[in-house]
C-alpha positions in Angstrom: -40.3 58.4 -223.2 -41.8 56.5 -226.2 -39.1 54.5 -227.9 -38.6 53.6 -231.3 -39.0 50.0 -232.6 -35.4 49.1 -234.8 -36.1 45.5 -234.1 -38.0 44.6 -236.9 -36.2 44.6 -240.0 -35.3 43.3 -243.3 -31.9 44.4 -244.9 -32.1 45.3 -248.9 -28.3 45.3 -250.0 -26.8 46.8 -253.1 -23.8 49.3 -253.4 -25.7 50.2 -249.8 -28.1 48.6 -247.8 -31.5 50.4 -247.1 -33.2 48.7 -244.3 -36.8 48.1 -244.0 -38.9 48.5 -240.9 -42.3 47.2 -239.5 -44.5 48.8 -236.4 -41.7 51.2 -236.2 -43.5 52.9 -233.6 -45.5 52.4 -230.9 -49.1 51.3 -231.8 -50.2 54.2 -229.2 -48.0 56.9 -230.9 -48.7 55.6 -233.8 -52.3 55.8 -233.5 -52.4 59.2 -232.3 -50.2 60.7 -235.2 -52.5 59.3 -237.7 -55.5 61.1 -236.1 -53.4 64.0 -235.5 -51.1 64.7 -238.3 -51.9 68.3 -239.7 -54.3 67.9 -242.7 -52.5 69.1 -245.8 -54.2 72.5 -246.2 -52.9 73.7 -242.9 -48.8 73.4 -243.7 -48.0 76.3 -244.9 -45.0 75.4 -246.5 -46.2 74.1 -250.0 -44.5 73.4 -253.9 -48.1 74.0 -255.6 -51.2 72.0 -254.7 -49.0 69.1 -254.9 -46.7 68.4 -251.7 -46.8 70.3 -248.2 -44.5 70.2 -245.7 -43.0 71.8 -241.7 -39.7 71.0 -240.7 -38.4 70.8 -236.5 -35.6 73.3 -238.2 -36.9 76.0 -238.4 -37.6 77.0 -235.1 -40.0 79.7 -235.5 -41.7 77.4 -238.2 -45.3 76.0 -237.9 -43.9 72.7 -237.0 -43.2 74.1 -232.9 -46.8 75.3 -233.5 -48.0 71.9 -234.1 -46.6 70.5 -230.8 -48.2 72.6 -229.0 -51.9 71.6 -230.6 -50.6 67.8 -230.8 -49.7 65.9 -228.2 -48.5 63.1 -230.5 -46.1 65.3 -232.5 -44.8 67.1 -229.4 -43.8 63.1 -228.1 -42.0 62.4 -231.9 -40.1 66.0 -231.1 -38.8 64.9 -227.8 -38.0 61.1 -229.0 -36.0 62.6 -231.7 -34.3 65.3 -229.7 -33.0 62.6 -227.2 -29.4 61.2 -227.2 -31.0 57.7 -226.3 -32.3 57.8 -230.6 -28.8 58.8 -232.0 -27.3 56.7 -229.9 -29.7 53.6 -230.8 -29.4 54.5 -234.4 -25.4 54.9 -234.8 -25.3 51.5 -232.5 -27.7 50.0 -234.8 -24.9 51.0 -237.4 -22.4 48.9 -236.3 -24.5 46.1 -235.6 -25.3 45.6 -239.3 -21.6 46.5 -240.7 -21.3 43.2 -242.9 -24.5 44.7 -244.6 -21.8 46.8 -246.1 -20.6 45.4 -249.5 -17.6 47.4 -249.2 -15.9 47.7 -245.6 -14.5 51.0 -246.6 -17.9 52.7 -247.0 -18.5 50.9 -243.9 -16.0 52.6 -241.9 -16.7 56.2 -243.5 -19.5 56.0 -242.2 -18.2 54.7 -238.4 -15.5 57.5 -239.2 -18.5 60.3 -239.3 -20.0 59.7 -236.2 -16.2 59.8 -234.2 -15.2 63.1 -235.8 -18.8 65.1 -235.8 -21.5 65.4 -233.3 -24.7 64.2 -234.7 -28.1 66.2 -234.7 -31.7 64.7 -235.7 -34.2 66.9 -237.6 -38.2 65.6 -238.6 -40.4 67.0 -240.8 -43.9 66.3 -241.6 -44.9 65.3 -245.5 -48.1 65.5 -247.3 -48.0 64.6 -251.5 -50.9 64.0 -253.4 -51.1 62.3 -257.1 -48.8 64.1 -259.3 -46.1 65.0 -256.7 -42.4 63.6 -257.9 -39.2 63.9 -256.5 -36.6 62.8 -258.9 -33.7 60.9 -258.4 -31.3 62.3 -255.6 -28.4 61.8 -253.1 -29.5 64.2 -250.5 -27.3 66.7 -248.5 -23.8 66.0 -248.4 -23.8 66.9 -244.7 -26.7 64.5 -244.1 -25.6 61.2 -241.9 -29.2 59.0 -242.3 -32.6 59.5 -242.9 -35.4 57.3 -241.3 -39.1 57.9 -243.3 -41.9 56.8 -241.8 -45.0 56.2 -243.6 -48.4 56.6 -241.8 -49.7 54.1 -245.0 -53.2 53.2 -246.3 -55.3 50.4 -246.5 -55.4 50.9 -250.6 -53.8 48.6 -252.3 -52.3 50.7 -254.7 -51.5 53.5 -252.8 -49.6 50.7 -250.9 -47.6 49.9 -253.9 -47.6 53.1 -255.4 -46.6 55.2 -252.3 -43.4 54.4 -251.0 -39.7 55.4 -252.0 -37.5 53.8 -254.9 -34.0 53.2 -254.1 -31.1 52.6 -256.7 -27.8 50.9 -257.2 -25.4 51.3 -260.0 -26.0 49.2 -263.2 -21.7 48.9 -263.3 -19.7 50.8 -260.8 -17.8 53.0 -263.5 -20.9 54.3 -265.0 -22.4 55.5 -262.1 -19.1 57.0 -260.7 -18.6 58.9 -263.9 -21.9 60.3 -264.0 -22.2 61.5 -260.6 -18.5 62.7 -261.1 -20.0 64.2 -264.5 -23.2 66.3 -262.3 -20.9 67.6 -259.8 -17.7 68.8 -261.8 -15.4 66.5 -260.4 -14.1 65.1 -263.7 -11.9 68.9 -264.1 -8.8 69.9 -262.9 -7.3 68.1 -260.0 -9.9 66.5 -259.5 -10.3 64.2 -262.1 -7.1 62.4 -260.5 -8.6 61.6 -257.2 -9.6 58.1 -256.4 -13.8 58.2 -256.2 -13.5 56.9 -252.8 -11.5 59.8 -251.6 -14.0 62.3 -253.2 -15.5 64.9 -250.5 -19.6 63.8 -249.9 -21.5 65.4 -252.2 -25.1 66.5 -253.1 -26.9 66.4 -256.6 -30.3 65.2 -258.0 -31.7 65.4 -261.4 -34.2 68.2 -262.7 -37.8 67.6 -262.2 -39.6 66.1 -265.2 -43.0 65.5 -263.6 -45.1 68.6 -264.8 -46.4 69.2 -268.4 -43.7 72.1 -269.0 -40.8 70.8 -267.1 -41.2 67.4 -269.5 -40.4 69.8 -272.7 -37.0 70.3 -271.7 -34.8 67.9 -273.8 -31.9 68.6 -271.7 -33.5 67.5 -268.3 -35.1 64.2 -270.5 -32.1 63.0 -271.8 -29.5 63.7 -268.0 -32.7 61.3 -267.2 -32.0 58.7 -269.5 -28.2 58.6 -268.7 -29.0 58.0 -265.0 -31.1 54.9 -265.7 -28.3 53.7 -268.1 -26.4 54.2 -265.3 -28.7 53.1 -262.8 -31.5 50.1 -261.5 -34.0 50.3 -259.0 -33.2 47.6 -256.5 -35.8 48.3 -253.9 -38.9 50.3 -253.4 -40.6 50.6 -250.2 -44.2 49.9 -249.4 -46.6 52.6 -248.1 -47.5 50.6 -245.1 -49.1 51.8 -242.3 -46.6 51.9 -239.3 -43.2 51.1 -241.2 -40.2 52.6 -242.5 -36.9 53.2 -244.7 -33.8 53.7 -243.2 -30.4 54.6 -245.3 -27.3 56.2 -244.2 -25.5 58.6 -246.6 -23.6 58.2 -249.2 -22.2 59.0 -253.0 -24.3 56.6 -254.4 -27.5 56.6 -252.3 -29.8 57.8 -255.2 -33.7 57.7 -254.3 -36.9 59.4 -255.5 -40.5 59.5 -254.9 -42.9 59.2 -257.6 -47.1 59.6 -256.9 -47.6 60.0 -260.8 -49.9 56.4 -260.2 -50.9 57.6 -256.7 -54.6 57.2 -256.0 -56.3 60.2 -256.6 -58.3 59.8 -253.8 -55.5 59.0 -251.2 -52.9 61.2 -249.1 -49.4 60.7 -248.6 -48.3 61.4 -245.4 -45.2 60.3 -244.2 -42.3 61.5 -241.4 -39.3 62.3 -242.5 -36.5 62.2 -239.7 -32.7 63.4 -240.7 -29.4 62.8 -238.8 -27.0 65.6 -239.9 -23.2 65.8 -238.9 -21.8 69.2 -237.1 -18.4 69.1 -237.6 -15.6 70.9 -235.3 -14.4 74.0 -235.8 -11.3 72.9 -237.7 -12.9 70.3 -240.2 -15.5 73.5 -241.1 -12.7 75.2 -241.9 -11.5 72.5 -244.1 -14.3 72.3 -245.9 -14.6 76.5 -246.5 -11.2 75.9 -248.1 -12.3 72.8 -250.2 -15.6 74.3 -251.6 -13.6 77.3 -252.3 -11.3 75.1 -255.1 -14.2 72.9 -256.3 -15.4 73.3 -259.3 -18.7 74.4 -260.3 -21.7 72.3 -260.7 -22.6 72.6 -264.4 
């Protein structure tokens, strides 16, 4: 089975590291994705003219329909579904722990992957010039997420492709804003320590189109996170590598093609590790969304 390529890396640290990968995949693989990943038009799943996308997931989606017309995609399917990748990824982990600027986020992390089976997704990406995805933290059930960019030979769309990751300007600013976006500043839960808070998921609106950049609200939550926040890394769109991160509070990231090429197409792979937790711990958290308060 074709194997992924972790070896080749470069470690970005901040609050969290996000690691940087080159010829992530085989140059065969490789080379047969990028002649045989979907054109754009034929995804049905689409946010305007903008961004397309299938997802593994859904399994009656047009994804399973692409494995069967692509050899290429049906070999990602069957790399990702193996144990052999989450076990390569969670060992690759622990081999970087002192990447970790704080051991404790470290060993939350070590703790998800004893007390919750893991289970990869991938999805398949096309954005075009215009597309944004504003600041976010993803899922709070989501473990890592690998993207892999099939790149161009542009030099801007190089520069101008790729993912921008951020890390907190001070520590208390950051914590109080995110605690701010998710209601965790009320009640009882105002007194519990930030590193005890349950994972969480938020992002700010979009502010990308012509209407959505009239709301003042949506402008000015913008402004706080970048007082809040600072770009430490951004990821090239180069053919054949990748950005890896593994969840956290403060693993903000966004995607921004306003200076795309117009003439260029932003395809990318987009493969997610999410934890299943046991019967008991899903219990847990029914009872815990049940008491927390509101996102505003």
């Amino acid at each position: 089975m074709t194997s992924i390529n972790l070896s080749d890396y470069e470690v970005h640290s901040a609050e969290y590291p996000v690691f940087s990968f080159r010829n992530i995949l085989s140059p065969e693989l490789f080379d047969d994705l990028n002649k045989e990943f979907p054109p754009m038009s034929s995804m049905s799943e689409r946010r305007g003219e903008l961004f397309a996308q299938c997802h593994s997931s859904d399994a009656k989606g047009q994804f399973h329909q692409f494995c069967t017309e692509f050899e290429s995609i049906r070999a990602l399917r069957e790399m990702i579904d193996s144990e052999a990748f989450v076990f390569r990824l969670t060992k690759f982990l622990v081999s970087n722990r002192r990447s970790w600027g704080s051991y404790g986020s470290f060993l939350r992390l070590l703790v998800r992957t004893r007390l919750n089976r893991l289970t990869a997704t991938v999805s398949l990406h096309c954005g075009v010039r215009g597309y944004g995805l504003t600041p976010h933290t993803d899922k709070a059930d989501k473990f890592a997420a690998l993207i892999i960019y099939l790149g161009s030979g542009d030099f801007n769309a190089v520069a101008t492709g790729g993912t921008a990751f951020y890390t907190p300007t001070e520590n208390h600013l950051a914590k109080r804003f995110l605690r701010r976006l998710t209601g965790m500043n009320q009640r009882g839960w105002r007194f519990v320590p930030f590193r005890f808070l349950p994972l969480v998921s938020v992002g700010l609106p979009r502010v990308y189109s012509k209407g959505e950049s009239s709301d003042q609200g949506a402008k000015a939550l913008m402004a706080e996170f970048h007082h809040a926040h600072k770009r430490f890394f951004v990821s090239e769109f180069v053919p054949n590598s990748g950005a890896l991160f593994f969840k956290d509070q403060l693993t903000w990231h966004e995607v921004d093609l306003a200076n795309f090429p117009p003439h260029e197409l932003r395809r990318s792979i987009l493969i997610n590790l999410y934890c299943v937790p046991a019967l008991p711990k899903r219990i847990f958290h029914r009872f815990r969304d049940a008491i927390r308060p509101s996102v505003p």
